[in-house]
N, C-alpha and C positions, 0 to 999 in steps of 0.2 A: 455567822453572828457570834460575837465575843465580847467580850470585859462588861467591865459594871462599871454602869456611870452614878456619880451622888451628884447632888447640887452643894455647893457651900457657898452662903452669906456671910458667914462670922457671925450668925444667930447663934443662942442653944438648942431650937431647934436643929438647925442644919451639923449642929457639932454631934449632937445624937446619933441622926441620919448617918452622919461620915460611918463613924463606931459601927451604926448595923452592917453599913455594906462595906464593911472588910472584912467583916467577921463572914458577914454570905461569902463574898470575894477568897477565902479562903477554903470556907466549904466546900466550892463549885471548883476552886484550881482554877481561877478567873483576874485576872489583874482588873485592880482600879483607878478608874479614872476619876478625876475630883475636877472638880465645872465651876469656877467663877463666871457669869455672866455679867459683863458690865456694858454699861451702855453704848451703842456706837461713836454717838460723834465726843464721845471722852474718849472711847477707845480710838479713833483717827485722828484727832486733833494732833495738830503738826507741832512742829518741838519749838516751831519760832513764829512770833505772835503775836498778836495783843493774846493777855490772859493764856498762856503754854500755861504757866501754873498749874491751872488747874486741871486739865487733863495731866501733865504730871503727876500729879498728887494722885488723883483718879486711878491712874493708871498703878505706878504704887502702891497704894492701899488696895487694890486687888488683887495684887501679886502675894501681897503680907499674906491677906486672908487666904486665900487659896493653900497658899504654902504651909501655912498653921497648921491647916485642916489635912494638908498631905502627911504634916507628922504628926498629928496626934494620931493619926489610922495607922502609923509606921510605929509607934507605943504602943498601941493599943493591939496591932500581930505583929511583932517583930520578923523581919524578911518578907514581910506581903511585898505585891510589885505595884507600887503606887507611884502614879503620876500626877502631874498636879499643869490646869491648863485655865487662863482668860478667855473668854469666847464673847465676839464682840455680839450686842443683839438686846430686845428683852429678855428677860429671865425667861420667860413660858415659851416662845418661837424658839430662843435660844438652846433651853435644856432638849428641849426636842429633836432638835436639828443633832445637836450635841450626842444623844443615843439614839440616833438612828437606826445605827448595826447595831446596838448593844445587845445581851443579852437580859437587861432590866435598866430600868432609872430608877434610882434612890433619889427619895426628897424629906426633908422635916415638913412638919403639919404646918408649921406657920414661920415664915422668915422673919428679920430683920424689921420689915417695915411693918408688920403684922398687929393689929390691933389686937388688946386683951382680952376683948369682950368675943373675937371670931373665934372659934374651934379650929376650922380650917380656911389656911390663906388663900390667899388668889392664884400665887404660884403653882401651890400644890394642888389645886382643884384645875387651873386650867393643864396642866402637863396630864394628869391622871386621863383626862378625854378625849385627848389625841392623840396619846404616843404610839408607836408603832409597835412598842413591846410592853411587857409587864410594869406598874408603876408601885416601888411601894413606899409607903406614905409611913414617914415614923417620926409619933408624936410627942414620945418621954425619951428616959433614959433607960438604955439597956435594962431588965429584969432579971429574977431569975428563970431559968428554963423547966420547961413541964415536958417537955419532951412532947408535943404536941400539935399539929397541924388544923388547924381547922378551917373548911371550906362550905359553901355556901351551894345547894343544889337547887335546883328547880326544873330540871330535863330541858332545858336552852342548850344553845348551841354554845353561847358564852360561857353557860356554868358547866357546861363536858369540857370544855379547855381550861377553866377551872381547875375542876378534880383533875385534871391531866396532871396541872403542873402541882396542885397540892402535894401528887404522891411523890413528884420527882422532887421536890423540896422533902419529903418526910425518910427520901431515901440517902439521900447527902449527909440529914440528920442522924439517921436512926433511928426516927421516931412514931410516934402513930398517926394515921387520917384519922379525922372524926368530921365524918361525911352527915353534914345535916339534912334534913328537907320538913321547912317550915312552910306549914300550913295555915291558914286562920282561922282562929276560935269556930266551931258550929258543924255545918254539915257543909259546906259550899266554900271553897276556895274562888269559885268565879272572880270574885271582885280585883282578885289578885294575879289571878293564875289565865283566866281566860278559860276555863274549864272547871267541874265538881269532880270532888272527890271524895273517899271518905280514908280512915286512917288506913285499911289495907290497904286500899289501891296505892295513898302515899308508900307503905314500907316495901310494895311493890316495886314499881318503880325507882324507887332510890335503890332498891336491889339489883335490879337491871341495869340502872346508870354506873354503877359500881362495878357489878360483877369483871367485864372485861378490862377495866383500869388494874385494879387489883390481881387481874391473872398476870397481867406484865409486869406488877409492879411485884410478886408474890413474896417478897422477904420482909415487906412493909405492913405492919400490925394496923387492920382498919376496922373502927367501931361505925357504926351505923345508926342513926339517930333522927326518928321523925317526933317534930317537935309541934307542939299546938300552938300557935301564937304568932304573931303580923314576922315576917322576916328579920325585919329591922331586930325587932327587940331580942326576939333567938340569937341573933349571931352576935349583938354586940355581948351577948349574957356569955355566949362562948368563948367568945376573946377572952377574954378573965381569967380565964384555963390552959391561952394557948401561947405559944408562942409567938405565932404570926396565924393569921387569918384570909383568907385567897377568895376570891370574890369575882366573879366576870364580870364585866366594862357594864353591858344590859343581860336583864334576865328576862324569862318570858314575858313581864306586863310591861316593857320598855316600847313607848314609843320610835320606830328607826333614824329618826331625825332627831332626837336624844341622842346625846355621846354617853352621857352618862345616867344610869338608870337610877330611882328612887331608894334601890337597895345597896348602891353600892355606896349611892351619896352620904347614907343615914349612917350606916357602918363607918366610915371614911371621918365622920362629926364627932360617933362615939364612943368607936371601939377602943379596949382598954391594952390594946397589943397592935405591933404593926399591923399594919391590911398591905396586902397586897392586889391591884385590880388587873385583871385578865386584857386584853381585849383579845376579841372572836377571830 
């Protein structure tokens, strides 16, 4: 499994997105790929016709965009190894199909067609719950860097593949984990967690889910942080601080017929840095 895929519309979203994942793409030693998905029957429409026009045109302005978006990532790391590719489909089957093998898909929080009023598009929420790899969702413009990773715990199996890839992002970096595990107000996490607890048993536990990540990972500086407060609200507080934020697909109160869990949905709406979501 290799390269990074981004999606490009010709949004500002997606022109963000491009920016992040060359700048990852470079981190990793990973070439990028850049994904126009455009429609099928514009993408096969024969060259002779009633109406070729307009699959011409289709067809072209696809290529524009895609092309733009390969060099603005080709400015933005001079020598990255970037590709630039049309991929017939919808956007969401298509980016999918499209990072298959990847090693991640980059996506902007809202494309082209994206209403002002949604946080996050349809694009990027439906790839984030299927894809077969990590998805990460970037909704501004580049910031500056805190030197900081922050991840999302709750002793799931999603959020251990989490922390997994938190450290191996904070070691490409250089930078620190800041391993959360959010609890809710009171004495009784049940409502959330499917289990009570109280604060030691949290800094327990989050010590245990750590300890062996951190022995492999041992050059990687990791704060540990059990926080009082519904999930959602902790993590999107800690994006603020980080640079990218890692998150599993569902965490333990996730229904299995849910692709996508309530924590990572809320994060994904709010957070103030990219999110990255896991799946298990």
């Amino acid at each position: 499994m290799s390269g990074i895929v981004v999606g490009s519309d010709g949004s500002e979203a997606s022109r963000y997105a491009v920016e992040w994942a060359v700048r990852e793409a470079e981190l990793l030693g990973e070439p990028l790929r850049v994904v126009h998905v455009l429609q099928r029957w514009l993408f096969e429409m024969p060259d002779s016709g009633p109406h070729t026009e307009v699959g011409r045109w289709a067809r072209e302005d696809a290529r524009t965009v895609v092309e733009e978006a390969a060099q603005h990532a080709r400015e933005a790391v001079p020598g990255a190894d970037v590709s630039a590719e049309v991929v017939p489909g919808d956007p969401r089957p298509g980016l999918i199909e499209a990072a298959k093998d990847a090693t991640m898909l980059v996506v902007g929080g809202r494309g082209e067609g994206g209403f002002a009023g949604l946080l996050l598009g349809s694009v990027a929420h439906g790839v984030v719950g299927r894809a077969d790899c990590p998805v990460v969702v970037v909704q501004g413009a580049p910031s500056e860097r805190t030197g900081q990773i922050a991840v999302g715990i709750d002793n799931s199996a999603p959020s251990a593949v989490a922390l997994e890839r938190a450290f191996a992002e904070a070691a490409a970096r250089n930078c620190t984990v800041r391993a959360i595990y959010a609890w809710p107000r009171g004495t009784s996490a049940e409502g959330i967690y499917g289990l009570r607890l109280d604060e030691t048993e949290a800094r327990r536990q989050l010590s245990d889910t750590v300890a062996p990540v951190a022995e492999r990972y041992h050059t990687v500086k990791v704060v540990k942080e059990v926080a009082e407060g519904h999930p959602v609200g902790v993590l999107v507080g800690a994006s603020a601080g980080a640079d990218l934020l890692v998150v599993g697909r569902r965490g333990r109160g996730g229904f299995a017929s849910l692709l996508l869990g309530s924590v990572s949905r809320g994060v994904l709406h709010h957070a103030h840095c990219p999110v990255m979501v896991v799946p298990a």
